[in-house]
DSSP file (Angstrom, degrees, kcal/mol; ACC not computed):
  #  RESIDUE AA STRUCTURE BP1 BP2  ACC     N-H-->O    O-->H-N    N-H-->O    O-->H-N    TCO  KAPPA ALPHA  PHI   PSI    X-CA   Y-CA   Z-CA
    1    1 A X              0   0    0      0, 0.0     2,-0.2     0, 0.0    49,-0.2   0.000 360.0 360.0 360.0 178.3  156.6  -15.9  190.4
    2    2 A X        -     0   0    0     47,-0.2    86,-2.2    45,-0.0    47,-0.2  -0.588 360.0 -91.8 179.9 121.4  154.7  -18.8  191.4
    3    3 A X  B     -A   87   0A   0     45,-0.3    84,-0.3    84,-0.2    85,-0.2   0.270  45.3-119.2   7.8 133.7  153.1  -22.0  190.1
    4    4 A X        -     0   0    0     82,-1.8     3,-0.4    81,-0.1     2,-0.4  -0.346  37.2 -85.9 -86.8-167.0  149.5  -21.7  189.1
    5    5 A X  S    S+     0   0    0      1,-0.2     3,-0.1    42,-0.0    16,-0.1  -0.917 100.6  17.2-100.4 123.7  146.8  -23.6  190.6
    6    6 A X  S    S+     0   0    0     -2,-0.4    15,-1.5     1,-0.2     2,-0.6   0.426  88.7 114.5 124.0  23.2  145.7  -27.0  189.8
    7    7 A X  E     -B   20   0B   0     -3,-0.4     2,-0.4    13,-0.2    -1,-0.2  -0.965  44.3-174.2-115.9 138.8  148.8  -28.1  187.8
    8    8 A X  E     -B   19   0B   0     11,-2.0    11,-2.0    -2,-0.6     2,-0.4  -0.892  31.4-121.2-131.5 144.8  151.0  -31.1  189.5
    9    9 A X  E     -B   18   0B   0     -2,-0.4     2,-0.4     9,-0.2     9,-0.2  -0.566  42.5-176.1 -90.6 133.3  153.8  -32.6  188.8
   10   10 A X  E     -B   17   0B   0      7,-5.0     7,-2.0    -2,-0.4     2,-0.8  -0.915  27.5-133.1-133.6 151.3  153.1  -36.5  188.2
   11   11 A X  E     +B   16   0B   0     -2,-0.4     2,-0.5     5,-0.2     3,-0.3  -0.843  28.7 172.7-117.4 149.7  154.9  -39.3  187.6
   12   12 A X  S    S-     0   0    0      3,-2.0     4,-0.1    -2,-0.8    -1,-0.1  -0.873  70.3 -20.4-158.6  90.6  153.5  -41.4  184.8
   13   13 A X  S    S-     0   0    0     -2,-0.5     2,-1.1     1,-0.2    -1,-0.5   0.865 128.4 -56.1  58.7  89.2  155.6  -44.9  183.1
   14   14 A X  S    S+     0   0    0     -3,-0.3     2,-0.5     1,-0.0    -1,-0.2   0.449 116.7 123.7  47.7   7.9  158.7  -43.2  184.8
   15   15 A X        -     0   0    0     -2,-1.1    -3,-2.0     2,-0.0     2,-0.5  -0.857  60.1-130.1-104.0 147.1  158.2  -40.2  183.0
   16   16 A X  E     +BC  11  34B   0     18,-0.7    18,-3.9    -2,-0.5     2,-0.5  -0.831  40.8 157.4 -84.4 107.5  157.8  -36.6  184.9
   17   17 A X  E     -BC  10  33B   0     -7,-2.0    -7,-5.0    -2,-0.5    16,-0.2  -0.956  42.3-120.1-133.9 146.9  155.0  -34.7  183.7
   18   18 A X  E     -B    9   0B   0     14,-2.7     2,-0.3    -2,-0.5    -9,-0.2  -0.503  27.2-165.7 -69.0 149.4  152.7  -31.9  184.7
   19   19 A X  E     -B    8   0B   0    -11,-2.0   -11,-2.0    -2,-0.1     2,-0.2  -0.989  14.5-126.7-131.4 155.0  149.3  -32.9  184.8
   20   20 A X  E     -B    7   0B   0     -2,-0.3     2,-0.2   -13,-0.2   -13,-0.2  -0.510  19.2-138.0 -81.9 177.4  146.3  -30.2  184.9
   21   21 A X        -     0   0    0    -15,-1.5     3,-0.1    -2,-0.2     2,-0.1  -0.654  52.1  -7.1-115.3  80.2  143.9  -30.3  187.2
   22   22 A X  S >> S-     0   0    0     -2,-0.2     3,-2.3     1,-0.2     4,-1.3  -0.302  90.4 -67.5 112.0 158.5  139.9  -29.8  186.9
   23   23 A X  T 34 S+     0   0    0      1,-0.2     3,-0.3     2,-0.2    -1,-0.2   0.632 124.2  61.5 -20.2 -57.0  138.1  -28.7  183.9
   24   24 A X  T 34 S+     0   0    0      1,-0.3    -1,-0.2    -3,-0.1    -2,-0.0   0.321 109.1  46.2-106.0  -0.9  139.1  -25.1  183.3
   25   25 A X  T <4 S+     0   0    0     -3,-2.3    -1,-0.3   -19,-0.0    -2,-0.2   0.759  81.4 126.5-111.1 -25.0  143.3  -26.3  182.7
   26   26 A X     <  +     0   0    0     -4,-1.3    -7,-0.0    -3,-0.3    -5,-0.0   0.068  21.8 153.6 -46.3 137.7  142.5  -29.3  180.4
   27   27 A X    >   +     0   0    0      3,-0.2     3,-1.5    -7,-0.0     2,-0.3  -0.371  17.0 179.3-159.4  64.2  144.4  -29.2  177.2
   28   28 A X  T 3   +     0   0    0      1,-0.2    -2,-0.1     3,-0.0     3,-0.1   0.391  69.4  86.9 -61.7  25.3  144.9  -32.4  175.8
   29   29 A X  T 3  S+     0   0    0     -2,-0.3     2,-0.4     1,-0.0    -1,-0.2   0.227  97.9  26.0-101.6  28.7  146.7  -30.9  172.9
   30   30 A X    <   -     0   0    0     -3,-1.5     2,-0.2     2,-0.0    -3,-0.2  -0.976  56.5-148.0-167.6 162.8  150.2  -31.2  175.1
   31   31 A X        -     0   0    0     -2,-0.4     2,-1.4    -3,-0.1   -12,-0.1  -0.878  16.9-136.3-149.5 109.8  151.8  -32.6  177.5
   32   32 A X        -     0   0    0    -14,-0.2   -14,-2.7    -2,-0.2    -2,-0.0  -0.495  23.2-174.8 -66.3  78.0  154.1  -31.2  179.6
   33   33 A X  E     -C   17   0B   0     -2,-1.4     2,-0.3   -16,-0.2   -16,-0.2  -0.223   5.2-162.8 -84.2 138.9  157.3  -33.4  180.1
   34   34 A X  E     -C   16   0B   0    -18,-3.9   -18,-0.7   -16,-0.0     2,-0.1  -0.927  16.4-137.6-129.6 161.0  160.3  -32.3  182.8
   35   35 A X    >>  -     0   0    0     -2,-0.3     4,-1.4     1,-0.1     3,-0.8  -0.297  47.3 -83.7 -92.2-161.7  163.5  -33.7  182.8
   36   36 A X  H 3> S+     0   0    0      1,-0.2     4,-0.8     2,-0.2     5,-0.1   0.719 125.8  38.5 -72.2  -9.6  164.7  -34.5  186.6
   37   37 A X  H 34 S+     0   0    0      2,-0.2    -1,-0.2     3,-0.1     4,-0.1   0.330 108.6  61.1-122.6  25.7  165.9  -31.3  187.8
   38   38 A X  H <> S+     0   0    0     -3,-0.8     4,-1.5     2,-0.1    -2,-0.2   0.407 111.8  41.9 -84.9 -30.9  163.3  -29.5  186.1
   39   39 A X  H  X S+     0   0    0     -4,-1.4     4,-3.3     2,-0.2     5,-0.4   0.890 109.4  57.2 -73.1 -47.8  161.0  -31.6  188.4
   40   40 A X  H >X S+     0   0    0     -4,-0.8     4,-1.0    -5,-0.4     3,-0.7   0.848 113.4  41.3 -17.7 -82.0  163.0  -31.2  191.2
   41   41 A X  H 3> S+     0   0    0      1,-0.3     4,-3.3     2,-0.2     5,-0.3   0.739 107.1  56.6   3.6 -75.9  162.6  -27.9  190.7
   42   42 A X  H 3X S+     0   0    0     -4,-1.5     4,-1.5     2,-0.2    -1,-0.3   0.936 108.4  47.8 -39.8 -75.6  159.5  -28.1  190.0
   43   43 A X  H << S+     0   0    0     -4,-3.3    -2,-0.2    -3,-0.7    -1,-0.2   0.614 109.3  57.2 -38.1 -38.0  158.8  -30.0  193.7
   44   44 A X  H  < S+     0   0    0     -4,-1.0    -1,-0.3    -5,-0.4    -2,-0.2   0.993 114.3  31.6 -62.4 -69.2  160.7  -27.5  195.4
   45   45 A X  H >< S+     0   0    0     -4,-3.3     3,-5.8    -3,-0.3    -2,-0.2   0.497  78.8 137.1 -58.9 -26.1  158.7  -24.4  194.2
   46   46 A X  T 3< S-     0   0    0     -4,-1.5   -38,-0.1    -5,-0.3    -3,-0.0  -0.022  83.3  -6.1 -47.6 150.7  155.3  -25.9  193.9
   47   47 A X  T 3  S+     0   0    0    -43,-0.3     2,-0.3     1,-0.0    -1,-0.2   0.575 115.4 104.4  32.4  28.9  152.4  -23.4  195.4
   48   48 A X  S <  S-     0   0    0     -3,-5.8   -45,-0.3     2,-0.0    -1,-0.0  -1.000  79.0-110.7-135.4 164.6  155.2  -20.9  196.7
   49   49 A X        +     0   0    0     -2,-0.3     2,-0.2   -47,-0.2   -47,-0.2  -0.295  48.1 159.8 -74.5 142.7  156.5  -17.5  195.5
   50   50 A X        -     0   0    0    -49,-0.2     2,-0.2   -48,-0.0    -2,-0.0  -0.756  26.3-157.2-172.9 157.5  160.2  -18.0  194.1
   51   51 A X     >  -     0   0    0     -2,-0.2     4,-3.5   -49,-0.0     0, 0.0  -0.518  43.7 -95.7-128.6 175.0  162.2  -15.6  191.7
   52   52 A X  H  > S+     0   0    0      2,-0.2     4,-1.0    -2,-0.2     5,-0.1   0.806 125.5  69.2 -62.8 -22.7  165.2  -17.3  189.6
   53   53 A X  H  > S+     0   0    0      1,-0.3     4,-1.3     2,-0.2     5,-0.2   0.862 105.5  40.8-125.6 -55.0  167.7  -16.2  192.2
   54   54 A X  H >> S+     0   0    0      1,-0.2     4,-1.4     2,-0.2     3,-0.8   0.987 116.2  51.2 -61.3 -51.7  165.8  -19.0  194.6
   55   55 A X  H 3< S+     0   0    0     -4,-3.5     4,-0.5     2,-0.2     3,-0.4   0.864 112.7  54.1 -38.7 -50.1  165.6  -21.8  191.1
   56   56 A X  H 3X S+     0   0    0     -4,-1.0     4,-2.2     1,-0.5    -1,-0.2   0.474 109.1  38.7 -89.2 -34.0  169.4  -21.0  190.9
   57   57 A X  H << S+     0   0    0     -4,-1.3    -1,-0.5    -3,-0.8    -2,-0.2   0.443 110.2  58.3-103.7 -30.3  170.6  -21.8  194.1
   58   58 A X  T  X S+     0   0    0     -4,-1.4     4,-1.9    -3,-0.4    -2,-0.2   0.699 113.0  44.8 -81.4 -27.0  168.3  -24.8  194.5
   59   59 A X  H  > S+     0   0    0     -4,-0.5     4,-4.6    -5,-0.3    -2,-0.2   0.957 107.8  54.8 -73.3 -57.4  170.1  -26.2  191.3
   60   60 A X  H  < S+     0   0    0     -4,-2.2    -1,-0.2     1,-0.3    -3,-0.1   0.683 110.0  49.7 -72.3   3.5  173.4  -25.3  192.4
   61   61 A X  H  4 S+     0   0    0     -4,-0.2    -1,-0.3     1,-0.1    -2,-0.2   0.831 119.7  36.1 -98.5 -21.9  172.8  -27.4  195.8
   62   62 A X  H  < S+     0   0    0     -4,-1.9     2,-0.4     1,-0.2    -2,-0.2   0.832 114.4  43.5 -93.2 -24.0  171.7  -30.2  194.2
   63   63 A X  S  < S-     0   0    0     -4,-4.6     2,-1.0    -5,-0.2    -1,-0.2  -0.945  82.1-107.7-106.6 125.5  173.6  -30.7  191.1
   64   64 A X        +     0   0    0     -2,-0.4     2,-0.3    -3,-0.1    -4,-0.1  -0.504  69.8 141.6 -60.8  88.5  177.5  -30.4  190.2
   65   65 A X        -     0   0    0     -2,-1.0     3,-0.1    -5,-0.1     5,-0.1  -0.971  55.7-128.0-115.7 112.9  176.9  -27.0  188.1
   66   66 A X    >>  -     0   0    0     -2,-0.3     4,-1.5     1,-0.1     3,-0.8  -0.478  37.4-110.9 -84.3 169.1  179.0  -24.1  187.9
   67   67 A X  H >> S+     0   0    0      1,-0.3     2,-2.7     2,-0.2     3,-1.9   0.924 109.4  57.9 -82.3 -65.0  176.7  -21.1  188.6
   68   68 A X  H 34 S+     0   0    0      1,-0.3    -1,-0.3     2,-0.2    -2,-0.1  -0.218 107.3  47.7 -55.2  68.8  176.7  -19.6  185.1
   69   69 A X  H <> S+     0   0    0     -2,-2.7     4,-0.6    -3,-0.8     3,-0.4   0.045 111.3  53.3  17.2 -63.8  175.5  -22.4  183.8
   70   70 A X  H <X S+     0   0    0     -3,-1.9     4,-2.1    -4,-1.5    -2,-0.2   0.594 103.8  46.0 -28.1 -62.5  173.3  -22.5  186.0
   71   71 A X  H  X S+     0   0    0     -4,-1.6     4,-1.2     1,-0.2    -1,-0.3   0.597 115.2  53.0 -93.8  -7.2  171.8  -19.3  185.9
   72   72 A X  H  4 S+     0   0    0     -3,-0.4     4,-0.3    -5,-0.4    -2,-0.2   0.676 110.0  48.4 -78.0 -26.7  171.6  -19.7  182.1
   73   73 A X  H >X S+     0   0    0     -4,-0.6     4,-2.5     1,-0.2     3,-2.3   0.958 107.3  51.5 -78.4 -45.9  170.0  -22.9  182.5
   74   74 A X  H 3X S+     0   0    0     -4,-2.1     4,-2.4     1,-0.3    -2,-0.2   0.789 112.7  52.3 -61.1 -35.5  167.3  -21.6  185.1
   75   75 A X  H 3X S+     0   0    0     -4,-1.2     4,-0.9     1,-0.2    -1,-0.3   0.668 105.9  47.7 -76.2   6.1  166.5  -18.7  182.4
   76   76 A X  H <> S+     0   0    0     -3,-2.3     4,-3.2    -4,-0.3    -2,-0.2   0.598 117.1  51.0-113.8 -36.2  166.0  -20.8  179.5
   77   77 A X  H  X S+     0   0    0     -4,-2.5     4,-1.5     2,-0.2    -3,-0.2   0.826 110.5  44.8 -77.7 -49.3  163.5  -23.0  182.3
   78   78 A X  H  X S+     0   0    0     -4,-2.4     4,-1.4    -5,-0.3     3,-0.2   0.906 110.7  53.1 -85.2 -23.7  161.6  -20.3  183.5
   79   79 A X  H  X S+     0   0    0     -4,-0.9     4,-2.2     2,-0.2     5,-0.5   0.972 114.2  49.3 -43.1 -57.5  160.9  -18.7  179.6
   80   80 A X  H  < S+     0   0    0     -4,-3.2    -1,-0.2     1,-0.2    -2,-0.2   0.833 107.2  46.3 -68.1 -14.4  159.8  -22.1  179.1
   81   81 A X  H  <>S+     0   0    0     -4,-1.5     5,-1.3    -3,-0.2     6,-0.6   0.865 115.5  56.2 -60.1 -51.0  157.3  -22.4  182.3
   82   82 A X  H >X5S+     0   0    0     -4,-1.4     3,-2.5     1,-0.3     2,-1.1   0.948 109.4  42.4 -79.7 -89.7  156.1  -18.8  181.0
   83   83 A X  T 3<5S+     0   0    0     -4,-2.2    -1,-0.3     1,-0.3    -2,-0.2   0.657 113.9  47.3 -42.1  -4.8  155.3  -20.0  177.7
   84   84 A X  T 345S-     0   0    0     -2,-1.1    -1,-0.3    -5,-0.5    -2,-0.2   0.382 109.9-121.1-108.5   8.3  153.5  -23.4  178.7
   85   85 A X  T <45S+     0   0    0     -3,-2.5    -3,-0.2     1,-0.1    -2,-0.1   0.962  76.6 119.4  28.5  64.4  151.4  -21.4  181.5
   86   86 A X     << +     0   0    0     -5,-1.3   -82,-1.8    -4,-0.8     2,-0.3   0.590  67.3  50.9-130.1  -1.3  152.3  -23.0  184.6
   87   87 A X  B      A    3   0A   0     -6,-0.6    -1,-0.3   -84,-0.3   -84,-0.2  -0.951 360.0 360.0-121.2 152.8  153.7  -20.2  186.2
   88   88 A X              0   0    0    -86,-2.2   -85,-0.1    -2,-0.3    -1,-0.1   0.555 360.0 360.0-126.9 360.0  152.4  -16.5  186.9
């Protein structure tokens, strides 16, 4: 998997959001809000190849998590990335 191009994670009155970038991603009918260790995440990965395996493991070094948890949270995270197009 991997990020797409020309979305960035911004932060905006303290809040974490994706923002597009350039014409062809504009969609003002959303807005893409992350919580902080979905931006993390987010920050980590940005414009490189990473499977869950990598998400899972980034989570469980930064946050006190048990790994299932973990790995439950990280599929529930990338479904939602799928569905919002910001990953391919």
């Amino acid at each position: 998997m991997k990020t797409k191009n020309g979305f960035r994670l911004r932060t905006v009155c303290g809040e974490n959001i994706i923002v597009a970038e350039g014409i062809k991603n504009i969609d003002f009918s959303r807005i893409i809000s992350m919580n902080e260790p979905s931006a993390f995440l987010w920050q980590k990965v940005q414009d490189k190849e990473f499977d869950e395996d990598l998400l899972t493991n980034l989570l469980l070094e930064e946050y006190e998590v048990d790994e299932a948890t973990a790995r439950r949270d990280i599929e529930a995270l990338v479904q939602k990335w799928f569905e919002a197009g910001i990953i391919e």
